[in-house]
C-alpha positions as CSV (number, residue, x, y, z in Angstrom):
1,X,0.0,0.0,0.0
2,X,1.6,3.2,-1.0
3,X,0.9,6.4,1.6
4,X,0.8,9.9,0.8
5,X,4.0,11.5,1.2
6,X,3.1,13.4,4.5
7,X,2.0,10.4,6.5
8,X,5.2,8.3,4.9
9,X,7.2,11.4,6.7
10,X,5.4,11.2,10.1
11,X,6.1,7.7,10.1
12,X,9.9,7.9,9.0
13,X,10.4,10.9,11.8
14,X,9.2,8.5,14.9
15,X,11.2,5.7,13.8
16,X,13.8,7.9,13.4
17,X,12.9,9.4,16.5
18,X,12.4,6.0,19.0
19,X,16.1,5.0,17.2
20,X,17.5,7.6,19.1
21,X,16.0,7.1,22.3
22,X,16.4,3.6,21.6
23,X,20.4,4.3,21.2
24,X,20.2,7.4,24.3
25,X,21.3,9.5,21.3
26,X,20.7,13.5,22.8
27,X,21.0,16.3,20.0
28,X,21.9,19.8,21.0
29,X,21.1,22.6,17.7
30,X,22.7,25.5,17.6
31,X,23.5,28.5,14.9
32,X,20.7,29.2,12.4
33,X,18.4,26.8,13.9
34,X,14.8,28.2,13.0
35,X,15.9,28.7,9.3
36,X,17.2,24.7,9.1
37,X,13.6,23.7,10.8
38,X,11.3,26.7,9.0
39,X,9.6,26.2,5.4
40,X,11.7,27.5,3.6
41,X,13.8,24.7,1.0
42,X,17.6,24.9,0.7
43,X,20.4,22.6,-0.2
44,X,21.5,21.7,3.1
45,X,25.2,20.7,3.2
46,X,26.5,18.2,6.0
47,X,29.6,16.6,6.8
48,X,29.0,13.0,6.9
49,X,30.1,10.7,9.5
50,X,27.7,7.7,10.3
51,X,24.6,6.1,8.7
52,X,23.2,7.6,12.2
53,X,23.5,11.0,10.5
54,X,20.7,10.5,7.9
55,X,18.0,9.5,11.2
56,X,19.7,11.9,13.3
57,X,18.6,14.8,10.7
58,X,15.2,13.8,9.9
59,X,14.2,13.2,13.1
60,X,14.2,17.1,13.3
61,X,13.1,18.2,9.7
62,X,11.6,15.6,7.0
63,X,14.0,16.0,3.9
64,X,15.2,14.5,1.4
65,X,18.8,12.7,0.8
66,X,20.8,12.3,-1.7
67,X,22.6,8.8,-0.9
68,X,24.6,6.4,-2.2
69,X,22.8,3.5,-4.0
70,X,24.1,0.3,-2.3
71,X,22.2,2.1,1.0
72,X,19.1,0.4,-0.7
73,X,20.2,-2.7,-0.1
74,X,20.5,-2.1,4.1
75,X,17.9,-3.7,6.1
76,X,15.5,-1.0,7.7
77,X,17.6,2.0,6.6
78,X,17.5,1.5,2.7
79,X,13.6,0.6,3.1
80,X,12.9,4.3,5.1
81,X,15.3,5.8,2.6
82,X,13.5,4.9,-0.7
83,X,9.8,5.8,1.0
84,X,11.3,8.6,2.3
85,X,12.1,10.1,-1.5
86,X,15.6,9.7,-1.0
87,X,17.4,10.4,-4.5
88,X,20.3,7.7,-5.0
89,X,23.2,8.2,-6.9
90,X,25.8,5.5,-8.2
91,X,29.4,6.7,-6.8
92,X,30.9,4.2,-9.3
93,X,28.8,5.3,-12.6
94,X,29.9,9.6,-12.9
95,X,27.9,9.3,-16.1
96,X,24.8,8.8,-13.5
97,X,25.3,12.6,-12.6
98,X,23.8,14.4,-14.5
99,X,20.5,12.3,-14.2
100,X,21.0,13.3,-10.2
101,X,21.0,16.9,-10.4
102,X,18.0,16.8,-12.7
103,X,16.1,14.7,-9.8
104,X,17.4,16.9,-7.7
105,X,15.9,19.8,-9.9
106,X,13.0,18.5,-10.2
107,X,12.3,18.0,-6.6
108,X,13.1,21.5,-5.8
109,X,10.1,22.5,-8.4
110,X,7.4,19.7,-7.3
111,X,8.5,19.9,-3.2
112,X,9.0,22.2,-0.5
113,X,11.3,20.1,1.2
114,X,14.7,20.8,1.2
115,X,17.7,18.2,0.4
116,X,20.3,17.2,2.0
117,X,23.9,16.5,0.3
118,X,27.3,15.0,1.8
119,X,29.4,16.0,-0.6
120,X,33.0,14.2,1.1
121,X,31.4,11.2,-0.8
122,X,31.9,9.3,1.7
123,X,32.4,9.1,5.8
124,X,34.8,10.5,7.8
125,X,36.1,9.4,11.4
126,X,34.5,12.1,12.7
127,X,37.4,14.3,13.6
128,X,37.7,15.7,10.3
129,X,36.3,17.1,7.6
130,X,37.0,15.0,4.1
131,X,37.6,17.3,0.8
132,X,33.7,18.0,-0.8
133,X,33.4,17.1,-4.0
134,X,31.5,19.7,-6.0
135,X,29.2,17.8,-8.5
136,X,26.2,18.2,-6.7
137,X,26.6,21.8,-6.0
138,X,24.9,22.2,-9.4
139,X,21.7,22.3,-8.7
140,X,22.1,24.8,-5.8
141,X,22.9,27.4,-9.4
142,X,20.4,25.4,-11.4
143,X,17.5,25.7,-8.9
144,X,18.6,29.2,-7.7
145,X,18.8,27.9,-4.1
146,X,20.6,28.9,-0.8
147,X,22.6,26.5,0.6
148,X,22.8,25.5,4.5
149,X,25.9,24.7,5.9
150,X,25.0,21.7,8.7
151,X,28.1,20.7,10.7
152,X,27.6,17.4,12.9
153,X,29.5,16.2,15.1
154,X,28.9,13.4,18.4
155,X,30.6,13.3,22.0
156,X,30.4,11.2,24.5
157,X,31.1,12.3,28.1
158,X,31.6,16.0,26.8
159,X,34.7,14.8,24.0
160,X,34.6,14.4,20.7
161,X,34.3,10.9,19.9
162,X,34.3,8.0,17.0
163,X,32.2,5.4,18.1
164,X,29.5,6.2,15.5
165,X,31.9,6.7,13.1
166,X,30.6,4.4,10.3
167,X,33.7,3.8,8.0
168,X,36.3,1.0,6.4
169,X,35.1,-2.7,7.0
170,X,32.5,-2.1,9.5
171,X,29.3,-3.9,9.1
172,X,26.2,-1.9,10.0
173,X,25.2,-4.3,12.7
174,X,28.9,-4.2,13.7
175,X,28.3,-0.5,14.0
176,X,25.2,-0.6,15.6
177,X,25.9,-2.7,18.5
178,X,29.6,-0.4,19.0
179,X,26.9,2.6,19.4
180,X,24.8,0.8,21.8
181,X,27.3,0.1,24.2
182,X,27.6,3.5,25.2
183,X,25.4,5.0,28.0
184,X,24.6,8.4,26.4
185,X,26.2,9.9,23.1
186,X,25.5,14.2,22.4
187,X,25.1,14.7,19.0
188,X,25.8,18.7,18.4
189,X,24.3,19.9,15.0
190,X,25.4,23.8,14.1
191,X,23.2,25.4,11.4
192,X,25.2,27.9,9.7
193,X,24.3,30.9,7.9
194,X,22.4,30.5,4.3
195,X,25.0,31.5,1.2
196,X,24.1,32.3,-2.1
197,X,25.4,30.1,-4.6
198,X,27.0,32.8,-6.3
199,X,30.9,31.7,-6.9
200,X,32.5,28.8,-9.1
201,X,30.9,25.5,-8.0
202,X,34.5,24.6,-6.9
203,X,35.0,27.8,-5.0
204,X,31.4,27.4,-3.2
205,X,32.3,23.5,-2.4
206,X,35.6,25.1,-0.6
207,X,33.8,27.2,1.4
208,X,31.0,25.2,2.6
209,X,34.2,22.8,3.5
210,X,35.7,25.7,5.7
211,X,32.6,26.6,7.5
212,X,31.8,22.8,8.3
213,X,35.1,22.1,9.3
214,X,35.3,25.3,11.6
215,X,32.5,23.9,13.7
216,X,34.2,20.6,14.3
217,X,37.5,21.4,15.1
């Protein structure tokens, strides 16, 4: 049975919602924090550290991600992504592209939501920031949208931390059960200021790198 988008949302944001409490996962906002959860759309740029970061942001906002195809493959996870509108992109086919930024396009025209990119193209250990690739900053120019810088970052007993960090040959349940273990991780999200997309893709993709990466450090 297929449900209208807003219910599929509703449904998506307290499963994402009971996985945190599930996990004692807090989140503390900070920065531009009513523009991120107001109506207005924008390409929101995060770092990306964990599969945790895709629940972690919708159980404040629906939106839409931009994620890598093999996620629909994950138990759970890839289910909510695909009924959640999430637009997949093939990391291993760049011919796949430009197909991407016209779904990406195409949502901006048909949906008030905004999306959400993580443009290191892959995840980090969560004490860094990864270099952003610049593809998908195209449709910020195409769409005429502001982007959101989104900077996430998790501690646990007040330091920064990697147990969530979700990279090299860690399984998902692997990851999962390293996250449970701990009694309470913070999760701090800072919403930075909305920039025009008014520079060279590359030059935009180097800022939104900066400001990200000044929030972690």
């Amino acid at each position: 049975m297929i449900l209208p988008t807003n219910i599929n949302n509703r449904l998506i944001q307290y499963w994402a919602k009971r996985l945190l409490s599930i996990l004692n996962i807090k989140i503390t906002l900070s920065g531009e924090v009513l523009k991120f959860l107001g109506n207005e759309s924008y390409l929101v740029v995060s770092n990306h550290i964990s599969w945790l970061d895709i629940p972690v942001i919708f159980s404040l906002k629906p939106i839409a991600f931009v994620s890598a195809s093999n996620i629909k493959t994950w138990p759970i996870i890839g289910f909510f992504a695909k009924i959640s509108g999430a637009i997949f992109v093939d990391r291993l086919r760049k011919s796949s592209l430009p197909e991407v930024i016209q779904a990406m396009n195409n949502h901006f025209k048909s949906d008030t939501q905004s999306i959400c990119i993580f443009p290191e193209g892959g995840t980090s250990n969560g004490y860094q920031v990864l270099p952003f690739k610049s593809n998908l900053f195209q449709s910020a120019f195409e769409s005429n949208k502001l982007l959101l810088p989104l900077s996430i970052k998790y501690k646990e007993n007040n330091v920064l931390t990697n147990r969530t960090s979700f990279h090299g040959s860690t399984t998902l349940i692997q990851s999962f059960k390293r996250i449970a273990k701990s009694n309470v991780i913070e999760v701090m999200i800072d919403i930075g200021h909305p920039i025009k997309p008014t520079q060279s893709r590359k030059e935009l993709s180097l800022k939104l790198q900066k400001v990200i990466a000044l929030k972690i450090n």
